[in-house]
N, C-alpha and C positions, 0 to 999 in steps of 0.2 A: 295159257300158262300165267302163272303168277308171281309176280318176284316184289319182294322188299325192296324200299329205295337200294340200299348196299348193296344188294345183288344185280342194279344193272349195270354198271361198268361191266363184267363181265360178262352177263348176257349180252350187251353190243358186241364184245370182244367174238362172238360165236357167231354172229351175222345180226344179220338185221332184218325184223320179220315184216311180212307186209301191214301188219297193225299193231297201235301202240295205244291201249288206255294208261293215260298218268294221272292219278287221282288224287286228291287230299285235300286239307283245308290250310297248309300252311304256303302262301305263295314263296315264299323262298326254295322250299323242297321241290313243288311243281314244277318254277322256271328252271330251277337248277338241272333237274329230269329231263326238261323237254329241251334243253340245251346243248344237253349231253349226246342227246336221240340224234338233234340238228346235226350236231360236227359229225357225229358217224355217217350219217346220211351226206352230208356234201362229201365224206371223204371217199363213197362208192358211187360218186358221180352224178347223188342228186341234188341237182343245181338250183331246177326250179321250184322257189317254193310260193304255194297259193295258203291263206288265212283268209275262216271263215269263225260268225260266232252267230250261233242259233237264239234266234229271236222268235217272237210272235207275229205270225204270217209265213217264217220262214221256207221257200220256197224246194220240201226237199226233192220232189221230182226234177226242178230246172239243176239242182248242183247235182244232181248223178250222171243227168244226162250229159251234163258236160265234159263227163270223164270214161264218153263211150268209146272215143278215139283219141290216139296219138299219134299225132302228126312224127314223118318220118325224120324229119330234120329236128324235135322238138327234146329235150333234154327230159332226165327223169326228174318226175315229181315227188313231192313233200308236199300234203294235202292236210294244213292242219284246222281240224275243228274243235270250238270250245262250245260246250254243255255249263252255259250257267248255271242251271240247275240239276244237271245231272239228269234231266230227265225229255228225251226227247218228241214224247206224242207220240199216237201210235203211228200217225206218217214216217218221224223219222226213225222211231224201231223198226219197223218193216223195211226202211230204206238200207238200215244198218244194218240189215239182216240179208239182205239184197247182196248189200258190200262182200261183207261177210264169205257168202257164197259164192260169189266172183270175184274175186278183187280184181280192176281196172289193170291192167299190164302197167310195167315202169312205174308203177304209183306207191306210195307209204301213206300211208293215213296214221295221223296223231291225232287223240282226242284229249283233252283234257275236261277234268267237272270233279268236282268235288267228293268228298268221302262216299262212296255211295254206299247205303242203307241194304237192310236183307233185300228191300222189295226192290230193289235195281238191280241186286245182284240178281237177282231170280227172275227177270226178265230172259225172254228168250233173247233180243238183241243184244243184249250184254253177256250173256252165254257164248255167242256164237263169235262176236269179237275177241273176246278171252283165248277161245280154242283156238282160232286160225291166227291169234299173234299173241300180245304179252301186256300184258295189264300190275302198270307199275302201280304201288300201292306207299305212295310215299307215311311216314305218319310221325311228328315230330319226335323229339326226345321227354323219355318223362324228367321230371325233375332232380330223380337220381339220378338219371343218364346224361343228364347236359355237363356236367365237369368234361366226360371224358367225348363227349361231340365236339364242345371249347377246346379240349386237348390236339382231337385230330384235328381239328380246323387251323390252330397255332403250327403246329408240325406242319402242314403245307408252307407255312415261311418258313421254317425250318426254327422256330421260338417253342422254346419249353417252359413248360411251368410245374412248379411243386402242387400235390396235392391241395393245400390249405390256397395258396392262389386260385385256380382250380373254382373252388369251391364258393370264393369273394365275385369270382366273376360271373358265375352262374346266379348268383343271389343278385347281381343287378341286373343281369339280361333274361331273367326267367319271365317267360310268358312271350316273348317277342323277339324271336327268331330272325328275324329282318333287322334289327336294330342289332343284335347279337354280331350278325356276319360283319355286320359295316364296323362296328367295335374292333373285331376282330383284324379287319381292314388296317383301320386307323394305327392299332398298335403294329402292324408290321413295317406303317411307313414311317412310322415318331422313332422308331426302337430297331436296333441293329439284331441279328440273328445271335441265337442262342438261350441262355436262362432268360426269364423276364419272372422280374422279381414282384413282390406285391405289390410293393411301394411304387414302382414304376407304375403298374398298373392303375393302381391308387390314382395317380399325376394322371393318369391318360384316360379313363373309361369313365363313366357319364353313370348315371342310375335312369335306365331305359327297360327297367322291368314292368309287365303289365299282368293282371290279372285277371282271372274270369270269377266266379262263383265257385265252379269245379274246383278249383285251387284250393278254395278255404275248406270246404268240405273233406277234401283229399288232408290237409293237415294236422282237422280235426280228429277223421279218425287214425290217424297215423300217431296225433297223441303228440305234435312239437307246437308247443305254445310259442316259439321263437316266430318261427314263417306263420301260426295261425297271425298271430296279431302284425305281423307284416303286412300279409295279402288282404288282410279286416283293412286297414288302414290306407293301403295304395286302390280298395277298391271306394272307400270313401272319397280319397284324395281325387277319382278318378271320375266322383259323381255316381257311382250306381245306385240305385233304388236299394232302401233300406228294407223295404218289403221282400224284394225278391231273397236277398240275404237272408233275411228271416226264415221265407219258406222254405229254402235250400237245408239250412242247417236246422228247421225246423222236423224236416223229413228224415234227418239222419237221426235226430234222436226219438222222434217217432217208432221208426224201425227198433232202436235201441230197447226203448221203453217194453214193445211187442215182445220180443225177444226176452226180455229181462222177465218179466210177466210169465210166458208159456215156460222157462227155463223153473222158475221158482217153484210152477205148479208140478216141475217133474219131468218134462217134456225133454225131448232130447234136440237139442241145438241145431244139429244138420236140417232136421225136417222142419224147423221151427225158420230158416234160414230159406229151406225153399220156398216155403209157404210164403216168407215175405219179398220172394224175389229177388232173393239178396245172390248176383255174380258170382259165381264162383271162382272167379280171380280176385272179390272184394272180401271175400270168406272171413281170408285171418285177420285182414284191417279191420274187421268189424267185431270180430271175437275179443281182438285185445281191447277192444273201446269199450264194449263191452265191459271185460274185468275191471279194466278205468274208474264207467261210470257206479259202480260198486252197487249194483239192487235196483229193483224197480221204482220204491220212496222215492230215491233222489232224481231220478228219470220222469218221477209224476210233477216232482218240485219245478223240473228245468222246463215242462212244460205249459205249465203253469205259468214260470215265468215270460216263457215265450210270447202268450198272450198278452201280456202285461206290455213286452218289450213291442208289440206289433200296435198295442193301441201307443203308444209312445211315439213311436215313428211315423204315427198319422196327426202326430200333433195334440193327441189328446189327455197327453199328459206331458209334465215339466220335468223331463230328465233326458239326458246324456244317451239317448237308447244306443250311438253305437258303442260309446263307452262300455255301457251295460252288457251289451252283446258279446265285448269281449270278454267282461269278467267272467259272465258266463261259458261261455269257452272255456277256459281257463279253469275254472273250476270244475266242469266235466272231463279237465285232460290233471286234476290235481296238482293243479296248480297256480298260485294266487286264492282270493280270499272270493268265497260266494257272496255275490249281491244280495242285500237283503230285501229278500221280495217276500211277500206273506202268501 
């Protein structure tokens, strides 16, 4: 069985199965998950709980065998194992397949490991955990979704906020869920229950927002020049390689260029969009950028530039490349003045 972080409150609420994968990459989501698992678990009497974390050498015959008996006097267990990598070897697939098959009487097994990939899901040992319990599949807020995450998470103290609040506090804590909650914290212990206005907020919350790559690309083709040149700049602020940047946003307009090219010769969009691989959840993001970057000329030009902006960034020329970088941006989302690159 599969459930969304939201849906396991009430999956506990319906019992509690003998296996729990809780996956993702956000450790806030994770611990929050497996906390949740914990209280239900001690609240049907299981007391005792053992923590394991899979390493190299890991011994998975000696930790099964350990859970062939229980002792008469011995309370139930909570057996929890964490998959750094999500991937356990074939010992401990087959071991977890073993599981699987049998599960240990009085025992719960919680796994934790990260997002995992087609090729984990398609493992038989991850198959076979799934069906005989519940495989929580935490996965943070997108950027338009974090107001109204900040919103319910405010509502647990019972503090409200207007839209445009909302909005201020997402745009500092965006990227860093963990900072987010402690925020969230803070303002319930500074600030009495009810409105909390912006200004207060203003007084109380911190800029603990962080970025990745994915961010700026996501705002590029969404077409807001406000948070592109935010996340350009907090990922500078933050030290990232100017190269990587490059080939990130390099690739989107890459595809653009393809697309802009096969569109002009006639070709029709959809097929012109499979062929480059383009998500079908990134479809329309990429159609509007598309009509943005107005024809394949100026898709040859930004490329062009690009090279320009990549020898720059290795030092081998005198300019501003991330300066450049965002003009560029900017002038692909029509907006601001094109760099003058030949």
């Amino acid at each position: 069985m599969k459930l969304r972080g939201d849906q396991l409150e009430a999956a506990l609420a319906r019992g509690l199965a003998p296996v729990w994968l809780v996956s993702g990459d956000e450790p806030l989501l994770v611990d929050e998950a497996c906390a949740a698992i914990r209280a239900s678990a001690r609240a049907r009497g299981f007391l005792d709980r053992q923590s394991w974390q899979v390493e190299t050498g890991f011994d998975w015959r000696g930790w099964l065998g350990g859970f062939d008996s229980l002792s008469l006097f011995a309370s139930q267990r909570l057996v929890e194992l964490r998959l750094p990598t999500g991937r356990p070897g074939v010992e401990g697939g087959k071991t977890l397949e073993t599981w699987a098959a049998r599960p240990p009487a009085e025992t719960v097994l919680l796994i934790t490991l990260p997002r995992p990939d087609r090729a984990i899901q398609s493992t038989k040992w991850f198959g076979a955990l799934e069906q005989v319990g519940a495989h929580v599949a935490t996965t943070p807020p997108t950027f338009e979704q974090l107001p109204a995450w900040i919103e319910q998470r405010l509502a647990r103290h019972d503090l409200r906020a207007e839209r445009e609040t909302l909005r201020w506090l997402a745009a500092r804590v965006e990227g860093n869920l963990l900072a987010a909650h402690q925020e969230i914290e803070k303002l319930a212990l500074l600030l009495p229950p009810g409105p909390l206005s912006t200004e207060a907020a203003r007084a109380a919350v911190t800029d603990v927002a962080r970025y990745d790559v994915g961010d700026l690309a996501d705002a590029f083709l969404k077409g807001e020049p406000a948070r592109f040149c935010k996340v350009l700049d907090g990922l500078r602020a933050e030290g990232e390689a100017l190269p990587l940047v490059l080939a990130v946003i390099g690739n989107e307009i890459r595809t653009l260029y393809q697309l802009a090219v096969g569109v002009a010769r006639g070709e029709r969009l959809n097929a012109l969009m499979r062929d480059a691989r383009v998500w079908d959840s990134r479809q329309g993001l990429v159609e509007r950028a598309l009509k943005r970057a107005a024809g394949p000329r100026r898709l040859a030009w930004a490329m062009r530039a690009l090279a320009r902006l990549d020898r720059a960034a290795k030092g081998l020329l005198r300019e501003d490349a991330w300066d450049e970088t965002k003009q560029l941006g900017l002038a692909l989302m029509n907006h601001g003045k094109a760099p003058a690159f030949r």
